[in-house]
PyMOL Python script that loads the backbone (N, CA, C, O; Angstrom):
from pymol import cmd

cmd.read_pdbstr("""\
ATOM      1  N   UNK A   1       0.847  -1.181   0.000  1.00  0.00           N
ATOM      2  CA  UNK A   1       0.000   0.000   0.000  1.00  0.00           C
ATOM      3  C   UNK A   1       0.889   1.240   0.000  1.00  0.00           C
ATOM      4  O   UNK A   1       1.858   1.288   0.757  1.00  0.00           O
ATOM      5  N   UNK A   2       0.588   2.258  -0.836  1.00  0.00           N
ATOM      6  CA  UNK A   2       1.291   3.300  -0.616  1.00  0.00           C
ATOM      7  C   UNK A   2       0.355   4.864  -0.160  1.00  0.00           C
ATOM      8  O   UNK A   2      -0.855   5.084  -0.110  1.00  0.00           O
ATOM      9  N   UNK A   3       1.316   5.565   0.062  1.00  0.00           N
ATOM     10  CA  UNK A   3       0.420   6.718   0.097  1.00  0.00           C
ATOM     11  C   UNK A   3       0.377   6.862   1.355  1.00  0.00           C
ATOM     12  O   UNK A   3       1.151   6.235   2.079  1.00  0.00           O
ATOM     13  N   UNK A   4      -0.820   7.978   1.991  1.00  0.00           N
ATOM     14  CA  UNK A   4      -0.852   8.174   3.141  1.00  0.00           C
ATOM     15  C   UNK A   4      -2.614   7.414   3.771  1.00  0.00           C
ATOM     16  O   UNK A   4      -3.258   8.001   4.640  1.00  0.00           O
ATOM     17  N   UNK A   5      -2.919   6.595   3.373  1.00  0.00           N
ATOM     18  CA  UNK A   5      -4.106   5.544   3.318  1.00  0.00           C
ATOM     19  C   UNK A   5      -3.394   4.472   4.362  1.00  0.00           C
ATOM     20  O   UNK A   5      -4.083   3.622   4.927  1.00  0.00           O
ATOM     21  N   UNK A   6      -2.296   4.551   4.528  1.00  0.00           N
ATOM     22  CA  UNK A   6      -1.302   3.528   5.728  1.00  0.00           C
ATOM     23  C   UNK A   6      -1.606   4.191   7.100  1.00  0.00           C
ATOM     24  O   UNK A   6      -1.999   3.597   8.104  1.00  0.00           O
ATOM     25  N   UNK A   7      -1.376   5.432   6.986  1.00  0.00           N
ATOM     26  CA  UNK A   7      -1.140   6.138   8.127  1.00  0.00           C
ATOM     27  C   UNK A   7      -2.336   6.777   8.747  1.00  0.00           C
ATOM     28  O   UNK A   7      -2.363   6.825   9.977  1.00  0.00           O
ATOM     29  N   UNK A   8      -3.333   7.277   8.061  1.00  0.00           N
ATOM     30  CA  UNK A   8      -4.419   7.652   8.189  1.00  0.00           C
ATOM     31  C   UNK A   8      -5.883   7.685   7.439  1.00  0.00           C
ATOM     32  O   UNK A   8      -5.838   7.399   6.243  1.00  0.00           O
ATOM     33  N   UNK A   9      -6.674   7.875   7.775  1.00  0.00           N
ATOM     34  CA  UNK A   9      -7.866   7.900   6.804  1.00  0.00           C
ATOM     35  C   UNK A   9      -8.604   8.850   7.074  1.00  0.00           C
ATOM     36  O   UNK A   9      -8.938   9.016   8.248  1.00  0.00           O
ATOM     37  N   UNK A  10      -9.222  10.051   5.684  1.00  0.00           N
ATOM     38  CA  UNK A  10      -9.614  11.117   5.916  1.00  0.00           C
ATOM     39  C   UNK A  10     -11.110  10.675   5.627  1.00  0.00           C
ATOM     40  O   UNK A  10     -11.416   9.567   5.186  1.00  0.00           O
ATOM     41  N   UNK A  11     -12.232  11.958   6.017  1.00  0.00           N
ATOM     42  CA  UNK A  11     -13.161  12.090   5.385  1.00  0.00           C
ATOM     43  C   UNK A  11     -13.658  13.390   4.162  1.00  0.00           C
ATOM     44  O   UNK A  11     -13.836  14.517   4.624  1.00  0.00           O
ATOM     45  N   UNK A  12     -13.748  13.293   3.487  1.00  0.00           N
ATOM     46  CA  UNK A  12     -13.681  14.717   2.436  1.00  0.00           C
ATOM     47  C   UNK A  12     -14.718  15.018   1.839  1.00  0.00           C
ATOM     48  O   UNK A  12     -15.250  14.154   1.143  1.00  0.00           O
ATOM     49  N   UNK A  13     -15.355  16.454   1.949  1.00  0.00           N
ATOM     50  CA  UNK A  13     -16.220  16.806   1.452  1.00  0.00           C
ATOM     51  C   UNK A  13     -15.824  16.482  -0.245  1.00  0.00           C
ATOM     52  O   UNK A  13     -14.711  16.846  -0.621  1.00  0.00           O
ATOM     53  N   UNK A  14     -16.798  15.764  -1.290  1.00  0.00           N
ATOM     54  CA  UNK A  14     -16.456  15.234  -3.042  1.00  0.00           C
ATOM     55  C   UNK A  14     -16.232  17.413  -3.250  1.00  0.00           C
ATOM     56  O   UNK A  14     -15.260  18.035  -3.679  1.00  0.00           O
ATOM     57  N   UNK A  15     -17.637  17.958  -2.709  1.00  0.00           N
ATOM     58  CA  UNK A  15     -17.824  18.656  -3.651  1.00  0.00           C
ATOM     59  C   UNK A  15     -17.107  19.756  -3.352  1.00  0.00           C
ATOM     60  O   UNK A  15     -17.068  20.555  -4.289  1.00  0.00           O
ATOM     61  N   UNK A  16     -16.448  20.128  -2.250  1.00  0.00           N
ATOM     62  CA  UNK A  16     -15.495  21.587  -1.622  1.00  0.00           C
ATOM     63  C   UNK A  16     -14.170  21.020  -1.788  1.00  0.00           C
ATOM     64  O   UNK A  16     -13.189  21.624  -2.221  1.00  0.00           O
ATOM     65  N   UNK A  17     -14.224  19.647  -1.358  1.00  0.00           N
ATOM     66  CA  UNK A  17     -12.794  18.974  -1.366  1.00  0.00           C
ATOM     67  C   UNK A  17     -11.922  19.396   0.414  1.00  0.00           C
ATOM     68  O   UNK A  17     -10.801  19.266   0.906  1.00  0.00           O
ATOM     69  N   UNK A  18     -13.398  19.984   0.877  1.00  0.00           N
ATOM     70  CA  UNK A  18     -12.847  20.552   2.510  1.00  0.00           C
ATOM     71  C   UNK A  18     -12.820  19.065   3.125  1.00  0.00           C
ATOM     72  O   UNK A  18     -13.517  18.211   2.578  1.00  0.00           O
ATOM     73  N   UNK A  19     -12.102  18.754   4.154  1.00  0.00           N
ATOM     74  CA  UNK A  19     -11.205  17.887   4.636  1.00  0.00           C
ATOM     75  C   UNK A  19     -12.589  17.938   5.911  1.00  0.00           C
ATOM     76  O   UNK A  19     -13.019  19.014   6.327  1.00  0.00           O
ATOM     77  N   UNK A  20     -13.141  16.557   6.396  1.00  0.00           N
ATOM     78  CA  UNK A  20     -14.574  16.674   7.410  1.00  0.00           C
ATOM     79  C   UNK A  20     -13.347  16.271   8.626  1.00  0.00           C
ATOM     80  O   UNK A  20     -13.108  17.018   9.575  1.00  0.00           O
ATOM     81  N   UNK A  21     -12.628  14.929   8.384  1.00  0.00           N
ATOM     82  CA  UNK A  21     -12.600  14.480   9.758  1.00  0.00           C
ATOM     83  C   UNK A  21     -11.047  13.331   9.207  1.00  0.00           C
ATOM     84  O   UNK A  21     -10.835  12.801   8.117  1.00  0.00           O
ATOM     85  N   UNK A  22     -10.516  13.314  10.035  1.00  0.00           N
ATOM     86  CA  UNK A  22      -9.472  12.343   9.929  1.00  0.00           C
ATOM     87  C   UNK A  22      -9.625  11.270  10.972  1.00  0.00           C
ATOM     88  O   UNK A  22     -10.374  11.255  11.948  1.00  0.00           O
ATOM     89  N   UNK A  23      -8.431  10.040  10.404  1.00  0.00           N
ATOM     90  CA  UNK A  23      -8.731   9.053  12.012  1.00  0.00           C
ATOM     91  C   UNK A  23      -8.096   8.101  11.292  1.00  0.00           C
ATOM     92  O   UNK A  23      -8.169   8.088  10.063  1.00  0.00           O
ATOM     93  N   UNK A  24      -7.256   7.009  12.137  1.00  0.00           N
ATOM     94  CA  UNK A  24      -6.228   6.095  11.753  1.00  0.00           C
ATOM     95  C   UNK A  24      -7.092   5.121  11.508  1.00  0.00           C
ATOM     96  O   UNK A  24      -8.221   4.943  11.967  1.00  0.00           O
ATOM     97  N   UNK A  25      -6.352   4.383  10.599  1.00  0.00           N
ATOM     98  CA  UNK A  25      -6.860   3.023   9.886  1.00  0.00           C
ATOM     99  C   UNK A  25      -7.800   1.835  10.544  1.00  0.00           C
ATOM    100  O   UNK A  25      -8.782   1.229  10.115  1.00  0.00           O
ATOM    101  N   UNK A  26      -6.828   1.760  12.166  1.00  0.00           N
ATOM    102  CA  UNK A  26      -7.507   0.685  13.077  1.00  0.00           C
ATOM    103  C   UNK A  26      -8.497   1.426  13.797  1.00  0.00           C
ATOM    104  O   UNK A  26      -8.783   0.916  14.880  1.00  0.00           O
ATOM    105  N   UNK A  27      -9.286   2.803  13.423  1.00  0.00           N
ATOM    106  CA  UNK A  27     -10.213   3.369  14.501  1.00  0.00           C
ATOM    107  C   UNK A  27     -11.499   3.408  13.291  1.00  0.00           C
ATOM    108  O   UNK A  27     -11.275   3.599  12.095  1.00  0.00           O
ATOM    109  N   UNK A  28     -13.004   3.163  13.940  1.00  0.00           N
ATOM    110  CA  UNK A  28     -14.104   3.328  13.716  1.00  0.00           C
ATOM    111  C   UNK A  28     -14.153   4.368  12.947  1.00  0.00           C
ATOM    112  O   UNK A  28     -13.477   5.268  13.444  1.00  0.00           O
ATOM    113  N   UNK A  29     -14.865   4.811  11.501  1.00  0.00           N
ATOM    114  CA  UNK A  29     -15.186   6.008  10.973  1.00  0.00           C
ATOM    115  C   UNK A  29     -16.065   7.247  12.353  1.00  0.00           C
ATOM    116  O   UNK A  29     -16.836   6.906  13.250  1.00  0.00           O
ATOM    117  N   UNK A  30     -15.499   8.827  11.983  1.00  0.00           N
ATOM    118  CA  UNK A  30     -16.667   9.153  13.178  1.00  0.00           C
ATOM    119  C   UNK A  30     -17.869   9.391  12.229  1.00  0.00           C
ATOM    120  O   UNK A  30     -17.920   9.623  11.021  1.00  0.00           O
ATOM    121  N   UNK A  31     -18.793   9.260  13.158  1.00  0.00           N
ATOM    122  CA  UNK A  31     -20.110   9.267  12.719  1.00  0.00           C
ATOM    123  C   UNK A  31     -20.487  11.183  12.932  1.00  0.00           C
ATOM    124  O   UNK A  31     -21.596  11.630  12.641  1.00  0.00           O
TER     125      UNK A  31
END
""", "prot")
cmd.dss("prot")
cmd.show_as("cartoon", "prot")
cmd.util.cbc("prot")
cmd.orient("prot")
């Protein structure tokens, strides 16, 4: 795997491209 999808996982607005919420791979999406 490359990239930063190892280290973290974002949530992103498709249509602003504004950044909602971050959180590491082994943690629950936040709701």
């Amino acid at each position: 795997m490359h990239g930063c999808g190892r280290f973290f996982n974002c949530i992103r607005d498709t249509v602003t491209d504004r950044i909602a919420a971050t959180y590491k791979p082994d943690q629950a999406p936040p709701s």
